[in-house]
C-alpha positions as CSV (number, residue, x, y, z in Angstrom):
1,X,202.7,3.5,-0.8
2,X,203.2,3.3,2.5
3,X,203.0,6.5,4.8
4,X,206.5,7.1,5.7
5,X,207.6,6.1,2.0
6,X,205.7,9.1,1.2
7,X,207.6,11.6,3.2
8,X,210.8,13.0,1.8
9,X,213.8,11.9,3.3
10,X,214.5,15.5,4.2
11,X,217.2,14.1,7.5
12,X,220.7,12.2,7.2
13,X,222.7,11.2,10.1
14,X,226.6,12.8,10.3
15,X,229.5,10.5,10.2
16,X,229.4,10.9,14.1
17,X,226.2,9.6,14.8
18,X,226.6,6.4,12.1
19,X,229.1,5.4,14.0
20,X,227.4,5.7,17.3
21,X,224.9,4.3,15.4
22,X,226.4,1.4,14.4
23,X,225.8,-2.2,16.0
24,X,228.9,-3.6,17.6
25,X,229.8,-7.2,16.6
26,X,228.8,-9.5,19.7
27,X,227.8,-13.5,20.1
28,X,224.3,-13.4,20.6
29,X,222.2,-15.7,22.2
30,X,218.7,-16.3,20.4
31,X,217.2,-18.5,23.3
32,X,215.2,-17.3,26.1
33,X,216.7,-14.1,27.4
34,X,216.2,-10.5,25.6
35,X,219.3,-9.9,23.3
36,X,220.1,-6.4,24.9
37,X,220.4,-7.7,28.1
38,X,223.0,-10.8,26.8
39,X,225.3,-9.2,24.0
40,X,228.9,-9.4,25.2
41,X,228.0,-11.5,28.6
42,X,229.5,-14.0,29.7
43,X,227.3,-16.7,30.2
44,X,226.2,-18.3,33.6
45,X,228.0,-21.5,32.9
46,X,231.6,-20.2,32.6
47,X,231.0,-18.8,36.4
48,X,230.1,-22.2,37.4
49,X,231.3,-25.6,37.7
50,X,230.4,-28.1,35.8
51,X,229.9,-30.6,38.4
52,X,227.9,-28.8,40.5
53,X,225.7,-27.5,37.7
54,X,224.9,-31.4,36.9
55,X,224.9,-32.2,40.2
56,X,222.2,-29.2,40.6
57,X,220.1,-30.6,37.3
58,X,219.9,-33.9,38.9
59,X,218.1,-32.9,42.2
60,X,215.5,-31.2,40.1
61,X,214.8,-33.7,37.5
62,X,214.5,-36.6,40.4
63,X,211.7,-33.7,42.2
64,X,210.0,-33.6,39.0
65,X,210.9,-37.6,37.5
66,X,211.3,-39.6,40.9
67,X,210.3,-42.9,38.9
68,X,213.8,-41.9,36.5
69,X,213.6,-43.0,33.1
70,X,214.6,-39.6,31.6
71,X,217.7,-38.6,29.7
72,X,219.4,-35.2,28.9
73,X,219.5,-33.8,25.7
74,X,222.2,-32.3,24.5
75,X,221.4,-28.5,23.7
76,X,222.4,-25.9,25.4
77,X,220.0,-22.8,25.6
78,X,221.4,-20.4,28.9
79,X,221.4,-17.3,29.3
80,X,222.4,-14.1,31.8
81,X,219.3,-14.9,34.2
82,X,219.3,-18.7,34.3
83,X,221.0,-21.7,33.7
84,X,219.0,-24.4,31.1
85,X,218.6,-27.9,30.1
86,X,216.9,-30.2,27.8
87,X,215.2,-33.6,29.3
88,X,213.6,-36.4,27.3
89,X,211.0,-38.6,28.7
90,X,208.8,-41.0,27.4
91,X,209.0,-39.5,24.3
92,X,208.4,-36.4,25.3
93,X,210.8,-33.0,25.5
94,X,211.2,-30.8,28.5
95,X,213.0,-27.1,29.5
96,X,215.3,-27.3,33.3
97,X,215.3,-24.3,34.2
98,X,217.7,-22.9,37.1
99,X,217.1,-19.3,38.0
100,X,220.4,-18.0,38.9
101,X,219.6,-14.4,39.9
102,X,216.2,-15.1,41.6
103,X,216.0,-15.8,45.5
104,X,212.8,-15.2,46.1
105,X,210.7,-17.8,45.6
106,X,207.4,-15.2,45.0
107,X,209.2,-14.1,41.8
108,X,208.6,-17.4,40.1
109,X,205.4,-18.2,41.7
110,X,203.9,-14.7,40.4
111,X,205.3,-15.7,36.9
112,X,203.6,-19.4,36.9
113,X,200.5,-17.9,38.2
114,X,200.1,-16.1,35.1
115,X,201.3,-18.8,32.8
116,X,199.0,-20.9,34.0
117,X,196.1,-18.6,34.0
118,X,197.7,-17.9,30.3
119,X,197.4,-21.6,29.3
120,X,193.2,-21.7,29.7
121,X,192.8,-18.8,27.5
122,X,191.9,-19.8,23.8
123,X,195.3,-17.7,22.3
124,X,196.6,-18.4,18.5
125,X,199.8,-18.5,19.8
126,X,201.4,-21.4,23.1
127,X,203.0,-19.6,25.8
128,X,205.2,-21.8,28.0
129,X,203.8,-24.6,30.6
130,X,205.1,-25.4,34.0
131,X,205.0,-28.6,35.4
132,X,204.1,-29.9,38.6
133,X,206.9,-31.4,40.8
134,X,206.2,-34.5,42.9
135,X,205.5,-32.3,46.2
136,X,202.5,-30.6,44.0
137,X,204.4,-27.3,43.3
138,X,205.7,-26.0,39.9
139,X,209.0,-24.6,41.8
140,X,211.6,-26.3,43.3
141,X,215.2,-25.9,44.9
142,X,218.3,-27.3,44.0
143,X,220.9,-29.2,46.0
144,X,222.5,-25.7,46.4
145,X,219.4,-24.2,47.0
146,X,218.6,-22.3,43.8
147,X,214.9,-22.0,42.2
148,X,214.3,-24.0,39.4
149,X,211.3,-25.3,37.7
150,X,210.6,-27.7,34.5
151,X,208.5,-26.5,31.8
152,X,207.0,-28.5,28.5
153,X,209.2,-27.9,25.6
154,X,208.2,-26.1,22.5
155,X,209.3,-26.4,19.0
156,X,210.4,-23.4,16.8
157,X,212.8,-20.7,16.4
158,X,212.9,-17.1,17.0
159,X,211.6,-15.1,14.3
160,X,213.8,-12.7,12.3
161,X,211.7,-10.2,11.8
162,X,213.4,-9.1,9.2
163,X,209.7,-8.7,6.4
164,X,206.9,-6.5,7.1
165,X,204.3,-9.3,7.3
166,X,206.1,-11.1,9.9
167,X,206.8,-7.6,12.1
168,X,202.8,-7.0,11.3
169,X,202.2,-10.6,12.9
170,X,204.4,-10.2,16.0
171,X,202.6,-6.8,16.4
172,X,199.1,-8.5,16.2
173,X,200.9,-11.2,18.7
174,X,201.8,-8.2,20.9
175,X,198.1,-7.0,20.8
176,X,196.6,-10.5,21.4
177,X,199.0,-10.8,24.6
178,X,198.4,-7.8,26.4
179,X,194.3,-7.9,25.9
180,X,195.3,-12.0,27.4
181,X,196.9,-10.5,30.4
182,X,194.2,-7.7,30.8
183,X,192.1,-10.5,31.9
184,X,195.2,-12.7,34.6
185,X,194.4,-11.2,38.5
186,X,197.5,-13.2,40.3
187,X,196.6,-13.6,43.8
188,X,200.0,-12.4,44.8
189,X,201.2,-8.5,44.4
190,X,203.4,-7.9,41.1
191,X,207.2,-8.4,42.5
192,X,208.6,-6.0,39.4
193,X,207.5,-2.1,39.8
194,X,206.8,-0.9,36.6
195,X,209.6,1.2,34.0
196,X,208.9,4.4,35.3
197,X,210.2,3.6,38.8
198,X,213.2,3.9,37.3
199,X,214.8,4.2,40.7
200,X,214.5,1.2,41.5
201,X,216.3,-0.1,38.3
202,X,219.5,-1.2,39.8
203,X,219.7,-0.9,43.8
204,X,223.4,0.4,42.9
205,X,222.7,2.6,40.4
206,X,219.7,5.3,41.1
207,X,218.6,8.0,39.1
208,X,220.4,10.2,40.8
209,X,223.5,8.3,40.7
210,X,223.3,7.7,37.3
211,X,223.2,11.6,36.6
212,X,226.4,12.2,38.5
213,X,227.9,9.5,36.6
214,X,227.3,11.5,33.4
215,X,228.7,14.9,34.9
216,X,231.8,12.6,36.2
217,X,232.5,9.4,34.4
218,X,235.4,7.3,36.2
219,X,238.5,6.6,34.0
220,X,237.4,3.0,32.4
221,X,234.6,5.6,30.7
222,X,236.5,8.5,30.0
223,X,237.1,8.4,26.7
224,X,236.4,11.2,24.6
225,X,233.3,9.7,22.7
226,X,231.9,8.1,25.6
227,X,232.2,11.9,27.8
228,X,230.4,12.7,24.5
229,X,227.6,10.3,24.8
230,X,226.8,10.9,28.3
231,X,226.8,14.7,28.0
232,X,224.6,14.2,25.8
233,X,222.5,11.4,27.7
234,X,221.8,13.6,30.6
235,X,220.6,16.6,28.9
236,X,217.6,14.0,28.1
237,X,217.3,12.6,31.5
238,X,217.3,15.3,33.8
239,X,214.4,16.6,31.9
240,X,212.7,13.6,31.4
241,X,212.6,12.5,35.4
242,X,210.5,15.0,35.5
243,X,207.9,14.0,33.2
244,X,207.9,10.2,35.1
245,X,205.0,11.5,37.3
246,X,202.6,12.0,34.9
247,X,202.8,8.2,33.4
248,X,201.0,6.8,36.2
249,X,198.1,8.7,35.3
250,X,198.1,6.4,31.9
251,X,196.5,2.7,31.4
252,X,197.8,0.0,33.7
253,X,197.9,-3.5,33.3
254,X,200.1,-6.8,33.5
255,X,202.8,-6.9,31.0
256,X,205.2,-9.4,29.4
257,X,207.9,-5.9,29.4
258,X,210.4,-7.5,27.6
259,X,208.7,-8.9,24.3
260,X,211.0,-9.0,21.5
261,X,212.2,-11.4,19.0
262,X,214.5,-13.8,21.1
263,X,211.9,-14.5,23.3
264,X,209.0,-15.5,20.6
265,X,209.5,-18.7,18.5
266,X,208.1,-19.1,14.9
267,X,207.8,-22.3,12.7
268,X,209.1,-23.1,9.0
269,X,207.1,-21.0,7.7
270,X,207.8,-17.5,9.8
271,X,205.0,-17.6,11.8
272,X,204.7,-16.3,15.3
273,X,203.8,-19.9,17.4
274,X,204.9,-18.8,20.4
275,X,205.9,-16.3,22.8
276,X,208.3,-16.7,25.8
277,X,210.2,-15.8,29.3
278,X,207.6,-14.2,31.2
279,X,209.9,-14.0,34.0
280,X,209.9,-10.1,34.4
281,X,205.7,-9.9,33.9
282,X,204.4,-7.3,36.0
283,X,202.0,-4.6,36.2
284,X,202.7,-1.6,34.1
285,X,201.9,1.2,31.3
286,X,199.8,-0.7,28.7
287,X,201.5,1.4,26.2
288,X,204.8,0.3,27.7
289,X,204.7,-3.3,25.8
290,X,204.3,-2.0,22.3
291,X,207.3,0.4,23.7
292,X,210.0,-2.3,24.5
293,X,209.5,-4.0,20.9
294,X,209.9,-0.7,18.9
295,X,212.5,0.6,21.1
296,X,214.5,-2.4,20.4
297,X,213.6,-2.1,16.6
298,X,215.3,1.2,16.6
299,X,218.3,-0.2,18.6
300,X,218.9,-2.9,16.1
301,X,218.9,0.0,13.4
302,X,219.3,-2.6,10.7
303,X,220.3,-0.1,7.9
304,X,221.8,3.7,9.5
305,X,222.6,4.9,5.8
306,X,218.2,5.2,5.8
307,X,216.7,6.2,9.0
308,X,213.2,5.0,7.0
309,X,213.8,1.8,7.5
310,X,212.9,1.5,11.4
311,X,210.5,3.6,10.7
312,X,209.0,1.6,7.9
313,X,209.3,-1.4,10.4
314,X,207.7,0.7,13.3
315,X,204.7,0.9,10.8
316,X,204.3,-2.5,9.7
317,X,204.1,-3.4,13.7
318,X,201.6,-0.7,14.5
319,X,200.1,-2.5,11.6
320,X,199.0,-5.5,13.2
321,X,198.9,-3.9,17.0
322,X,196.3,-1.4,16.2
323,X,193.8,-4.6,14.9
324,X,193.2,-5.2,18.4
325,X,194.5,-1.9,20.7
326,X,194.0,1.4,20.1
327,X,196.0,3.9,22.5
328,X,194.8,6.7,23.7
329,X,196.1,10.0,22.8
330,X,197.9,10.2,26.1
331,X,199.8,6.9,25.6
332,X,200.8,7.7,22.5
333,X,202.2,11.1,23.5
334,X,204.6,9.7,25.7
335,X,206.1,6.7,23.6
336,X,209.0,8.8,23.0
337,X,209.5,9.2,26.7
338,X,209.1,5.6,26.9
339,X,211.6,4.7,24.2
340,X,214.0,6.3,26.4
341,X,212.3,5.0,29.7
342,X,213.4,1.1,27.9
343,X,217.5,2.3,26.8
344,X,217.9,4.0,30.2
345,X,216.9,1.1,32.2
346,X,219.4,-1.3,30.8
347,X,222.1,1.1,30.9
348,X,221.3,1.4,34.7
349,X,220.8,-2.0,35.2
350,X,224.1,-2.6,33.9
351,X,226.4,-0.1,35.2
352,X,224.7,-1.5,38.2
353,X,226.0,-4.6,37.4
354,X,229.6,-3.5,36.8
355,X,230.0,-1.5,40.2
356,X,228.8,-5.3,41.6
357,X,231.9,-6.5,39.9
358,X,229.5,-8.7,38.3
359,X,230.0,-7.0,34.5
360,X,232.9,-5.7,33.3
361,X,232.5,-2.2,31.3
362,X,232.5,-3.4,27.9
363,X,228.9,-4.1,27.9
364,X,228.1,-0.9,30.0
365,X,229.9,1.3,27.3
366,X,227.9,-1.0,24.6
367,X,224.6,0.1,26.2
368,X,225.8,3.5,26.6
369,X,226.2,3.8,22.7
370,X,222.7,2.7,22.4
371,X,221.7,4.6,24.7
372,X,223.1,7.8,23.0
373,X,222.1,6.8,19.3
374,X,218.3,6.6,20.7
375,X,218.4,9.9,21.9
376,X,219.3,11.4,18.4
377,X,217.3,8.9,16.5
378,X,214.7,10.8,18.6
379,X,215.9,14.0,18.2
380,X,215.7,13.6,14.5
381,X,212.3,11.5,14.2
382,X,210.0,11.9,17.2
383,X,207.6,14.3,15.7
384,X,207.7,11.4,12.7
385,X,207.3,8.9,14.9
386,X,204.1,10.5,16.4
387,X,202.3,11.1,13.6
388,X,202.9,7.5,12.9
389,X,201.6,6.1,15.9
390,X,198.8,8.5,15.0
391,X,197.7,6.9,12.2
């Protein structure tokens, strides 16, 4: 019997919070972008045209195929942060990749860097391949003058995650990733700063903006349970800014900082093959990678009615991390800050987003409800939690 079966099931969530609780209904996207960042969104396409896009895919398949003899396959796989295509060529299948929100070119160099570095390590699992265009480089522009790059396609799906010896594997994948990327020295600073810069989430939206927000919401987030929420919300953040200084005191290293199941593929058989979208990689908390994947194990709160299930999940993952990485006691202490640290960002990212014009509130108030069922999830289970991560 596992450790948290053993403990007695001493908490319940009210009515309130199972409904805060709760997962909304939303098409999601099981491609290459992190499923909190895509429920509800709109994708890229529907902002474009569809000539131009084509007329975009063609420029960067003739830098990449100048001979021709290539053909487009007929998936689609886009998401928020790019645009993406499927080409065949001599038999062989490749990823078009147009980034949509990325200007500078040193974003997608830093990522290839460490992709490539990635590629001559011995690692059980493929990670993905960019190719090299005609003019030598693995980045090109577009006949509108986007960033794009081709990659080597790879079979598989995203996992589901939904056993304990497949979580245990994607937490031994987790492990085997972050001791990969402990050993990648781009030669290029990181563009990303790490979670705890939390200022620099959104350029719209800083911390400090984000608490007056709570104090004040405008009208499109004025409804009762939403002044609810982010009453609640800043009671948490106020006092957490002020732990955001110690963190940097903790491990550092390059992390993926958005590993999760959409951007892993497995095979037939549920194992992990594969890991994905490196595109945010940068240099961060160690501890901040295990983080993100249990942070969004608690979001997807598969079953509210018994709050030991994500934690019977959480365990299962520590399972297979801990094979390879033990945190210190210092990392461990501030997961649930971190937990928080993950939820917060998106939200802040987001509103960001909407005062851009670029989102419309829906998906902020979505995030906000995650937002505020995290913090009593914590409230109710952190102490659990630590023990946990204890061992």
């Amino acid at each position: 019997m596992s450790q948290i079966e053993q403990e007695n099931d001493k908490s319940a969530f009210s009515e309130q919070e199972k409904r805060a609780y709760t997962e909304r209904e939303h098409d999601q996207r099981n491609s290459i972008a992190d499923e909190t960042y895509i429920e509800g969104e709109k994708d890229q396409e529907e902002r474009r045209d569809d000539k131009t896009i084509e007329h975009e895919m063609l420029s960067v398949v003739e830098a990449f195929f100048p001979e021709g003899d290539w053909r487009e396959l007929h998936l689609r796989g886009s998401g928020v942060n790019n645009t993406t295509r499927f080409i065949e060529r001599a038999g062989r299948r490749y990823v078009l990749r147009i980034y949509e929100t990325h200007r500078e070119i040193s974003k997608v160099t830093y990522e290839h860097q460490v992709l490539l570095a990635l590629a001559k390590q011995d690692l059980s699992f493929r990670v993905p391949l960019p190719l090299t265009a005609a003019n030598g480089e693995t980045v090109v522009r577009t006949s509108e003058g986007k960033l794009a790059a081709m990659f080597h396609y790879m079979e598989g799906r995203p996992p589901q995650l939904q056993d304990a010896a497949q979580i245990t594997q994607f937490g031994e994948t987790t492990a085997l990733l972050s001791q990969a990327l402990s050993k990648v020295n781009p030669d290029q600073p990181p563009v990303y700063p790490p979670y705890y810069e939390i200022e620099q989430a959104h350029p719209k939206c800083d911390l400090q903006t984000f608490i007056k927000f709570c104090h004040q919401p405008s009208e499109s987030f004025a409804a009762p349970d939403l002044r609810q929420a982010l009453a609640s919300i800043v009671k948490v953040v106020e006092p957490l800014q002020r732990r955001l200084e110690l963190m940097k005191q903790l491990p550092h290293q390059l992390i993926h900082g958005d590993l999760n199941a959409s951007n892993a593929l497995a095979d037939d058989t549920g194992s992990i093959t594969a890991v994905l979208d490196f595109e945010f990689v940068t240099v961060d908390l160690r501890v901040m990678e295990p983080a993100v994947f249990i942070s969004d194990l608690i979001r997807r709160g598969q079953d509210v009615s018994r709050e030991g299930r994500s934690l019977q999940q959480i365990e299962a993952y520590l399972a297979g991390y801990r094979r390879y990485i033990e945190l210190t006691p210092e990392e461990i202490a501030c997961i649930p800050d971190l937990l928080l640290l993950r939820r917060l960002d998106v939200v802040m990212h987001f509103l960001g987003r909407y005062w851009e014009g670029i989102d419309d509130e829906q998906i902020v108030i979505d995030q906000i409800h995650y937002l505020y069922a995290m913090t009593m999830w914590l409230d109710l289970y952190a102490d659990r939690l630590v023990r946990l991560l204890r061992g």
